[in-house]
C-alpha positions in Angstrom: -127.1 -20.0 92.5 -123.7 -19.2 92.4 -121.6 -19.3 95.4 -119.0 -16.0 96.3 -115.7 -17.4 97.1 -114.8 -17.3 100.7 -111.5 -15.6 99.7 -113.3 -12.0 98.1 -115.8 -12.3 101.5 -112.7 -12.1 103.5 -111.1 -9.3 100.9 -114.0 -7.2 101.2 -114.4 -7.9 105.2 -110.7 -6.3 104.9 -111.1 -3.7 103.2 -114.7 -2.0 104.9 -112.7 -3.0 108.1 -109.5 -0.5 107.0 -111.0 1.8 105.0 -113.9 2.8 106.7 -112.1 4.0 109.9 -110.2 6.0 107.8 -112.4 8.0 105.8 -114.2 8.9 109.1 -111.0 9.5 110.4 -110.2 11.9 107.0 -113.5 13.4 107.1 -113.7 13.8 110.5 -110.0 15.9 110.2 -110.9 17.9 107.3 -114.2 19.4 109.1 -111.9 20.1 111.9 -108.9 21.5 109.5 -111.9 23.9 107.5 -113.2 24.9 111.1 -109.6 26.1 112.3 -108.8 27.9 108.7 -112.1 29.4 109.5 -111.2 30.7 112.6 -108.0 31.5 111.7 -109.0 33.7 108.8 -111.6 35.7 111.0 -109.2 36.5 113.3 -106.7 37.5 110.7 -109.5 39.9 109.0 -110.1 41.2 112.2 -106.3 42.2 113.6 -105.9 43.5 110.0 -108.9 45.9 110.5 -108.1 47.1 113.6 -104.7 47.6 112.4 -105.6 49.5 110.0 -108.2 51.3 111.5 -105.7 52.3 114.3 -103.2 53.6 111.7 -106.1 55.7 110.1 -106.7 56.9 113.6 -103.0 57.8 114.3 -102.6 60.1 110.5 -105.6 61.6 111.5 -104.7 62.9 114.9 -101.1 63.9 113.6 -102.7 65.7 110.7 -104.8 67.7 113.5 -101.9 68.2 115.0 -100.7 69.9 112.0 -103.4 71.8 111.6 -103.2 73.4 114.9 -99.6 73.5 114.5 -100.4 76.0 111.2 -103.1 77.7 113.0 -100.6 79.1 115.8 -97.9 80.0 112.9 -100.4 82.1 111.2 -101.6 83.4 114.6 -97.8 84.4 115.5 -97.3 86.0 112.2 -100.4 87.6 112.6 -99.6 88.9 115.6 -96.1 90.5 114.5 -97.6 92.1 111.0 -100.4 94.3 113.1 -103.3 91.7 114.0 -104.7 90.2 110.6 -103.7 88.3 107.3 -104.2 89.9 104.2 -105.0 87.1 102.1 -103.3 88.3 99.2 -99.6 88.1 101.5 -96.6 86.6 100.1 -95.6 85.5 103.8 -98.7 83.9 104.1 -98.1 82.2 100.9 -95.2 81.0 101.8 -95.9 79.9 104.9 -98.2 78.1 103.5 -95.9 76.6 101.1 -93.6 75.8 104.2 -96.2 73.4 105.4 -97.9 71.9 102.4 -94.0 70.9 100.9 -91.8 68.4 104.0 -95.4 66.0 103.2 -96.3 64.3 100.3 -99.7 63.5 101.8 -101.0 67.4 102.0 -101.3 68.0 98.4 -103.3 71.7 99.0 -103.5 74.5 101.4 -105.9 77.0 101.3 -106.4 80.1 104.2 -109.4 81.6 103.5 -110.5 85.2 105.5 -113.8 85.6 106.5 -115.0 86.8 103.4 -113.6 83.5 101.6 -111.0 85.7 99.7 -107.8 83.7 100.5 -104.3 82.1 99.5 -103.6 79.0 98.2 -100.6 76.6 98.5 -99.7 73.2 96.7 -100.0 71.8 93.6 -103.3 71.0 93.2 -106.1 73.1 92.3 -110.2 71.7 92.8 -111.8 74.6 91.1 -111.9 72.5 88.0 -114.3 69.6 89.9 -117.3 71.0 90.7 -117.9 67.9 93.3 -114.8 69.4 95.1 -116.0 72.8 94.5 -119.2 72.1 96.4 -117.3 70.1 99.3 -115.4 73.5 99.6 -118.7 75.5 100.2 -119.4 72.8 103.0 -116.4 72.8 104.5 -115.9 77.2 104.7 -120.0 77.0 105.8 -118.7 75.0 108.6 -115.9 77.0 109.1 -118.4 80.2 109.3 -120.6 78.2 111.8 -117.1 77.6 113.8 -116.7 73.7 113.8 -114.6 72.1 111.9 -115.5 69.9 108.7 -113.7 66.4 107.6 -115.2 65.2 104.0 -115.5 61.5 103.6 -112.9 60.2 101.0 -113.5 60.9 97.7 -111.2 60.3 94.5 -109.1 62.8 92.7 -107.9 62.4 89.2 -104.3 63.8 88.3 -102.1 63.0 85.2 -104.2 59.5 84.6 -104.0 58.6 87.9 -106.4 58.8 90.5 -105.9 58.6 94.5 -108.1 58.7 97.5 -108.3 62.4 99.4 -110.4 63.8 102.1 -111.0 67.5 102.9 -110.6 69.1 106.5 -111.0 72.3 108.0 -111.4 74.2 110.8 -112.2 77.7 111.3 -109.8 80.4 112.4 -111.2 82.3 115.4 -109.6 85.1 117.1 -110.5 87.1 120.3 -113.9 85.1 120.1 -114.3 86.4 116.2 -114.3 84.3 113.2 -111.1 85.4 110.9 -111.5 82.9 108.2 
């Protein structure tokens, strides 16, 4: 039998003894490392969320705020021209216009009477989509039931491009009567 050398006994001794410390060490600092970017990343995902969710919550209250901001406009000017809107109005048109134009996120008015003859303002029509046709029934059904109707998003295609949109709207009632 062959004897090992005393010298590679010693070399190896050497080498177990200062490399096997330091891989647990290495090991032992990645698991950490992986647990803290783990961490880390959950509670980025999770500000990020709220944050958005927060800003969601903000344009949607401002955007009811507009909404009841239009609905007293069209109540003063309703009051001035004798009591009611005839939907076919320029004023109302262009009041409508007057709101739907300073935002680039309202792409489409429409005042409706309780008939569901009404005026329309913006540059975007949905009678074309019959999706967004039918979401338009909802919404003036809720309006006619006198609560107000928000749509889950939904896509719109314009000159090959699409964008998210949502439909709201809330009923016009006057002296306890639904106007439109």
């Amino acid at each position: 039998m062959k004897r090992i050398r005393f010298l590679y006994v010693i070399l190896a001794v050497l080498v177990v003894a200062s490399v096997g410390p330091l891989s647990f060490y290495a090991f032992k600092m990645l698991a950490l490392n992986r647990q803290a970017l783990e961490t880390n990343e959950q509670e980025l995902q999770n500000t990020t969320t709220r944050s958005i969710a927060d800003e969601i919550s903000i344009y949607t209250e401002n955007f009811h705020q507009l909404l009841d901001d239009l609905d007293r406009v069209l109540q003063i000017h309703a009051n001035h021209s004798g009591g009611q809107w005839d939907p076919r109005n320029a004023e109302l048109r262009a009041t409508l216009e007057r709101f739907v134009s300073p935002s680039n996120h309202i792409i489409t008015v429409t005042f409706l009477d309780a008939g569901g003859r009404g005026s329309q303002a913006g540059n975007f029509s949905g009678e074309s989509d019959p999706f967004l046709v039918k979401m338009l029934g909802r919404a003036f059904a809720a309006s006619q039931q006198r609560r107000e109707y928000q749509s889950d998003p939904f896509l719109i295609s314009s000159q090959q491009s699409q964008f998210p949109a949502m439909l709201f709207s809330m009923p016009v009632i006057r002296s306890d009567q639904f106007e439109g």
